[in-house]
N, C-alpha and C positions, 0 to 999 in steps of 0.2 A: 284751573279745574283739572283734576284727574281723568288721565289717560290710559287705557291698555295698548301698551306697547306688541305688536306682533312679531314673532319670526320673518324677516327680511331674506327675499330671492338675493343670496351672498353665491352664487354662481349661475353661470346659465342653462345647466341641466339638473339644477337644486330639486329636487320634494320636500326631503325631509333633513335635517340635520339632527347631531347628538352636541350636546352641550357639555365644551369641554370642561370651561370652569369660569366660573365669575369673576371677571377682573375689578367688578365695583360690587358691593353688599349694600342693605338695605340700608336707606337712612343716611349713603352718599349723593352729594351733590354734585349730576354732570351736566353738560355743555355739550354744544353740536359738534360733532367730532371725535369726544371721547371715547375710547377702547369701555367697553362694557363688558364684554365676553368672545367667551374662544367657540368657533363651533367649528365640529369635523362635520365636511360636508362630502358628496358623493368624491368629490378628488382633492381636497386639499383641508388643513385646519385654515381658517379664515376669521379673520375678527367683525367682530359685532359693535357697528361702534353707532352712538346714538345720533339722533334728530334733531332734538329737542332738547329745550333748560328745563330742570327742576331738579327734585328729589326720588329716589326711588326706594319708593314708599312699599314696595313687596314684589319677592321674586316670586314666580309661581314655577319655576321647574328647576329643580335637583341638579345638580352635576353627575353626568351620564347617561342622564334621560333623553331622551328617542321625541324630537319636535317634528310635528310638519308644519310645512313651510306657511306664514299666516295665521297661526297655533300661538296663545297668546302666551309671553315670558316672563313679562312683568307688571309694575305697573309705576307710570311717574306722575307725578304732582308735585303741589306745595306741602311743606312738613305742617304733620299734623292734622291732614285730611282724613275724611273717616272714608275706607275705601270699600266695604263692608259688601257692598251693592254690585260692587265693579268683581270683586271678588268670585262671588255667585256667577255675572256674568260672565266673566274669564272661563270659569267652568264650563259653564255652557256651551262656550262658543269653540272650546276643545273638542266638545265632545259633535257640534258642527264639524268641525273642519277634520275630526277623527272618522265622521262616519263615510263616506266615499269610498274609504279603506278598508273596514272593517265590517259596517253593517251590512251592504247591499246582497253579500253571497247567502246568508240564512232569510233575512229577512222577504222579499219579495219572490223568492226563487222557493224558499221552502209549501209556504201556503198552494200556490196551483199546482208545482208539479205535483204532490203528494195525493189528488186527492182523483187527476184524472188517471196517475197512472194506477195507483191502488187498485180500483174498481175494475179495467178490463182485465190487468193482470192475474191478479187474485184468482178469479170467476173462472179460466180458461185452464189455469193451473189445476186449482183443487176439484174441477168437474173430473180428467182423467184419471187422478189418482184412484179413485175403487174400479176404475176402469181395469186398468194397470194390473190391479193387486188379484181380479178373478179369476177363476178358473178359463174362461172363455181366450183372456188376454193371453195365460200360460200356453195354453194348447197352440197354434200356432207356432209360437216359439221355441216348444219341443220338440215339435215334427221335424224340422228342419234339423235339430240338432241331433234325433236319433239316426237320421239317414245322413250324414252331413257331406254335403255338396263337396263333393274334391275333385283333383285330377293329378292321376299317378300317387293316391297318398299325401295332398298336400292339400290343404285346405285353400279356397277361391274366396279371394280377401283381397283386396285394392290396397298399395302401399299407405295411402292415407288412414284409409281404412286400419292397417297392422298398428301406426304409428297414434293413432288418436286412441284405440284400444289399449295400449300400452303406458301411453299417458293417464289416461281415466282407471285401469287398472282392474280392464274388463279382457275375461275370457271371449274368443272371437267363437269357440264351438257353442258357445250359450246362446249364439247371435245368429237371427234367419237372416239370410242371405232376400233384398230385393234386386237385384241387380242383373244384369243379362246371366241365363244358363243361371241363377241365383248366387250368383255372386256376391259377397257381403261388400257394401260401403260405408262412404262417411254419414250417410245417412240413420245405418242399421246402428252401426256404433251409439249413435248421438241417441239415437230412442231408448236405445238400452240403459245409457247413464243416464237420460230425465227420468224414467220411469221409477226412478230413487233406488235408495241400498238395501242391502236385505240381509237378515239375521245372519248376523257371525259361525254361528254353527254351522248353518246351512253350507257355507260355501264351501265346504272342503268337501262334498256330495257328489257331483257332479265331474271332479276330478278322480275319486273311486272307480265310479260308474264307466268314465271312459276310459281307464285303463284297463277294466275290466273285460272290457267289450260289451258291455249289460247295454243294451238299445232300447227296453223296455220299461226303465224308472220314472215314468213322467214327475213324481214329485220332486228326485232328485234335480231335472232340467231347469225348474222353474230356480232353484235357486241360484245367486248369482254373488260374483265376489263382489265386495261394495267399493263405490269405485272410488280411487284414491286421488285424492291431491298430490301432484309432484310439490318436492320440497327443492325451494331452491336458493343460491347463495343468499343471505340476507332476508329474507324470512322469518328464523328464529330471533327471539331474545337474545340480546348479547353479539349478534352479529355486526352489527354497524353502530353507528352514533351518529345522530342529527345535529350538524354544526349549524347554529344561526349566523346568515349570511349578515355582512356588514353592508354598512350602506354602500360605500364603495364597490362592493361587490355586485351587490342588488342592479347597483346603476350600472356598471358596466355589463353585466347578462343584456338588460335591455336593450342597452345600444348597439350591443353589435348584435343581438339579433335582432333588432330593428336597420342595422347595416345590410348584414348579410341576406336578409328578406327582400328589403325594398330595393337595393343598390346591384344591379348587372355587373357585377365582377367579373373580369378576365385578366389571364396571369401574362407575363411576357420575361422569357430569364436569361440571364448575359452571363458567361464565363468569361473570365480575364485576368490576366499576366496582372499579378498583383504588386509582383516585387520592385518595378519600380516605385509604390508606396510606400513598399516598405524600408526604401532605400532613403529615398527622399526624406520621411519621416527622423530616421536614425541622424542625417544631416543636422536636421531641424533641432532635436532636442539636442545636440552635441553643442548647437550654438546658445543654445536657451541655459544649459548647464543647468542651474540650483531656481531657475526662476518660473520654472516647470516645466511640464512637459507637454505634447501635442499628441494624444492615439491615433490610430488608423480612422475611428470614428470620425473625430473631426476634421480629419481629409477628406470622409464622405459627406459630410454632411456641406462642408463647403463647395464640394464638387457638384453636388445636389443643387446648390441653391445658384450656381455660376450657369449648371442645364438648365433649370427653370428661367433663368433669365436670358438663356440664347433660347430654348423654345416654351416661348413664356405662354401659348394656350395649354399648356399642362399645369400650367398656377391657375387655378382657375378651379369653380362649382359650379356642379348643377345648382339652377333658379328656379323649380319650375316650370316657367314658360322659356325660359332665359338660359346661358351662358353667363357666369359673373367672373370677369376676368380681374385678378388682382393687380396691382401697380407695385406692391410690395412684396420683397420674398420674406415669409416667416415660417421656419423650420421647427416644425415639432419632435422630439426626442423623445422614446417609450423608454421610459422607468419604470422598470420591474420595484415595486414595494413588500412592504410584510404581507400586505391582504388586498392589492390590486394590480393597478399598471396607471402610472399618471403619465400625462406628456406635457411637459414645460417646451416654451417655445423661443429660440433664438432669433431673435428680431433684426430683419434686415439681414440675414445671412450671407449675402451676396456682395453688403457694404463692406464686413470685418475681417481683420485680419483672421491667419489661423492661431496664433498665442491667445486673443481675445475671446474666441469661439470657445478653444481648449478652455480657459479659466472657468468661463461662463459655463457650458458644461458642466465643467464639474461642480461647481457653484449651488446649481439649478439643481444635479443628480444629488447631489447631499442633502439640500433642504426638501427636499421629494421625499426621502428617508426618512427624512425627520417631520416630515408633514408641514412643514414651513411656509409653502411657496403661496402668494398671492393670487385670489382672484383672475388678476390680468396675466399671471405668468405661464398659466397653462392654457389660454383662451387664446383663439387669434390665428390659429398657425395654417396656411396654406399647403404645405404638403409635409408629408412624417415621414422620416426613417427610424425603423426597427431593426436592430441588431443584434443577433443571436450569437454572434460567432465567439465571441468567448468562454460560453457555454461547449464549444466544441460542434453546432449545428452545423453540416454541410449548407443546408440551402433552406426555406420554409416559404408559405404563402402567407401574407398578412391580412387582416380584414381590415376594410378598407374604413377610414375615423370621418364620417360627415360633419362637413358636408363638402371635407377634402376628396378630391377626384384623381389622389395617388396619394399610393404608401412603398416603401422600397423597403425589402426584407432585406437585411443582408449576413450571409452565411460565413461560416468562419475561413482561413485561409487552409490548402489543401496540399499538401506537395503528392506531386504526382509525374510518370513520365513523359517528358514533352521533346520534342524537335527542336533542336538549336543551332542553323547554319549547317543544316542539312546532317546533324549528332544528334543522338540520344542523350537527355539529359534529363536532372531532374529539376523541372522550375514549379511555381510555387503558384497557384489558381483560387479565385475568390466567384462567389454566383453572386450575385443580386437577382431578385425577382420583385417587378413591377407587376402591383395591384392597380388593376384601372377600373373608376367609372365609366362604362363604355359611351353614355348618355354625351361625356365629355370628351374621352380622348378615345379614339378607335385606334387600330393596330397601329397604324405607318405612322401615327404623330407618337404611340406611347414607344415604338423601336427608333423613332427620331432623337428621343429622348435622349435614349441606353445607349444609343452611340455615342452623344453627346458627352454623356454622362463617363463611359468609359474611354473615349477620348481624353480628358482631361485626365484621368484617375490613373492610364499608363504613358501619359503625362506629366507626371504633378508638379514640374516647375511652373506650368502655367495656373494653380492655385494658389501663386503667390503674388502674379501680377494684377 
């Protein structure tokens, strides 16, 4: 019997995926296991591979198109089933599993508010307006402006006051003063621009009239320059352009501000003598020759996962109620992409060599680019290093990747001058900066750490034992 196939959770922070391209067309016959399709999901392209035996009897969505997750894709059967029914219902059930997303902001949100707020606002509004606009409202308003409150020549106006005038694009001499000794405030301001604009002619009156010294024009008083909108960058037409975020993108806004909200971050940052690294490293590839090479990165990342393993309550998540401490080190690496940041993760970091890490690395950073990497390849990872420094970054803070309880920024290498057996010289300085879950690690276990950590690092033959 005929099935609709859904959109399948192909990672573990999925919604929605875009459908890169159909690797089986209608009217082929698959098997459990088989590659179906390509889908770009919030971090990686990921294949779609099926369930289920039969035939698939109709694709229901395009190559490019925009699925959520449980959103139906196709449909399998036996050949020559009339799917006609299931078809209809496939509709439907998009258009279920669309509304969450799409409907709930007009629909239930339009009908009440519009109907309580309409009514007292309205009513309160348009009562003062002929208020406003009478003779009665003017007067007042004049008085004050024919004798106008100063001291020494300068008009008694609240900085606020000058600054919101200026903004709305309202003369302060139009404006009585309520304020001690009649003082004009943010108050007077504010009445003046609700009471609305007033005829374009008019306003150039009042500016005559006080040059003049004329104190007795009341009709001139009343009118007033209308008040203006600042115009500001991005405002006009032609200013900006609205890019639609990719999923990728979408997904990581969430999370890290779902990071940075929920997660107590605090920084901790180590300066250190880099060059035995850089010494070491040079050794390293001189023996590796044509069979590649080892970065500074994968000196830190090994160094990273050998600290994790001497102070191994820093591998470890908040639970909760709990502390979950890992038995495994698994290294995650931030790969900067076209339109995100993924992090593939080195497994067992702590077990591998560094030629093994270097390959793998690279491996991982290239199909990252190329949007390759599996499922499992970016899932899993107990703590991440982020790396700026070849970008030229002194030092940065990184937000912290849940529901890991550390991330290590590290910044680029610096020369500068330092002390050498009591001589000035120039040696050569790296930062790292520890992002901590504090739920998890408090200060003295996360600078337990960075010792450790740089220990080893102005060390480095001990990352090879």
């Amino acid at each position: 019997m005929a099935q609709i196939i859904g959109l399948p959770k192909l990672s573990p922070t999925m919604e929605e995926g875009v459908l890169v391209r159909w690797v089986k067309q209608e009217g082929d016959k698959v098997s459990p296991g088989d590659l179906v399709a390509e889908v770009e999901t919030d971090k990686a392209n990921m294949d779609f591979t099926m369930e289920d035996d039969g035939v698939l009897l109709r694709l229901l969505v395009k190559e490019g198109e925009t699925v959520k997750l449980g959103a139906p894709v196709a449909i399998l059967g036996k050949a020559g089933e009339d799917v006609t029914e299931l078809v209809a219902r496939a509709a439907a059930m998009t258009a279920e599993v669309s509304a969450p997303v799409s409907a709930p902001a007009p629909v239930p949100v339009a009908a009440p508010v519009a109907a309580p707020v309409a009514a007292p606002v309205a009513a309160p509004v348009a009562a003062p307006a002929p208020v406003a606009a009478a003779a009665p409202a003017a007067a007042p308003a004049a008085a004050p402006a024919a004798a106008p409150v100063s001291l020494g020549g300068k008009l008694l106006a609240s900085p606020l006051a000058k600054s919101l005038a200026i903004e709305l694009g309202i003369d302060l001499r139009m404006v009585s003063g309520s304020g001690p000794g009649g003082r004009i405030v943010e108050r007077d301001v504010r009445a003046v621009a609700e009471s609305g604009p007033k005829p374009a002619d008019a306003a150039a009156a009042p500016v005559t009239g006080a040059s003049s010294g004329a104190a007795a024009e009341p009709v001139a008083m009343v009118a007033r320059p209308a008040p203006v909108t600042p115009v500001r960058y991005g405002d006009q037409p032609g200013d900006f352009v609205d890019v639609p975020a990719s999923n990728m993108r979408k997904r990581i806004a969430a999370r890290l501000t779902e990071a940075k909200r929920d997660v107590p971050h605090f920084y901790l940052m180590r300066r250190f003598d880099v060059e035995p690294v850089l010494a070491f490293r040079g050794r390293l590839n001189a023996l590796l020759g044509d069979r590649g090479k080892v970065s500074v990165n994968d000196l830190i990342v090994k160094a990273v996962a050998l600290a994790l393993r001497r102070v191994p309550d820093c591998n470890a998540a908040w639970n909760g109620d709990s502390i979950r401490k890992f038995r495994r080190v698994h290294v995650g690496i931030a790969v900067a992409i076209e339109d995100g940041l993924v992090t593939p993760v080195v497994r067992d970091a702590d077990l591998k060599g560094l030629g093994v890490i270097g390959a793998e690395v690279q491996d991982l950073a290239r199909r990252a680019k190329e949007r390759q990497l599996k499922g499992h390849e970016i899932t899993g990872s107990t703590f991440t290093v982020s790396n700026l420094g070849m970008f030229q970054i002194e030092r940065f803070t990184a937000i912290l990747n849940p529901p890991e309880a550390g991330i290590l920024a590290v910044g680029g290498v610096v020369e500068e001058p330092v002390v050498k057996d009591g001589q000035l010289a120039i040696g050569k300085r790296m930062t790292v900066t520890m992002s901590c879950d504090h739920r998890v690690i408090d200060g003295a276990l996360g600078a337990r750490f960075l010792a450790v950590l740089v220990e080893q690092l102005e060390h480095p033959e001990s990352l090879a034992l």
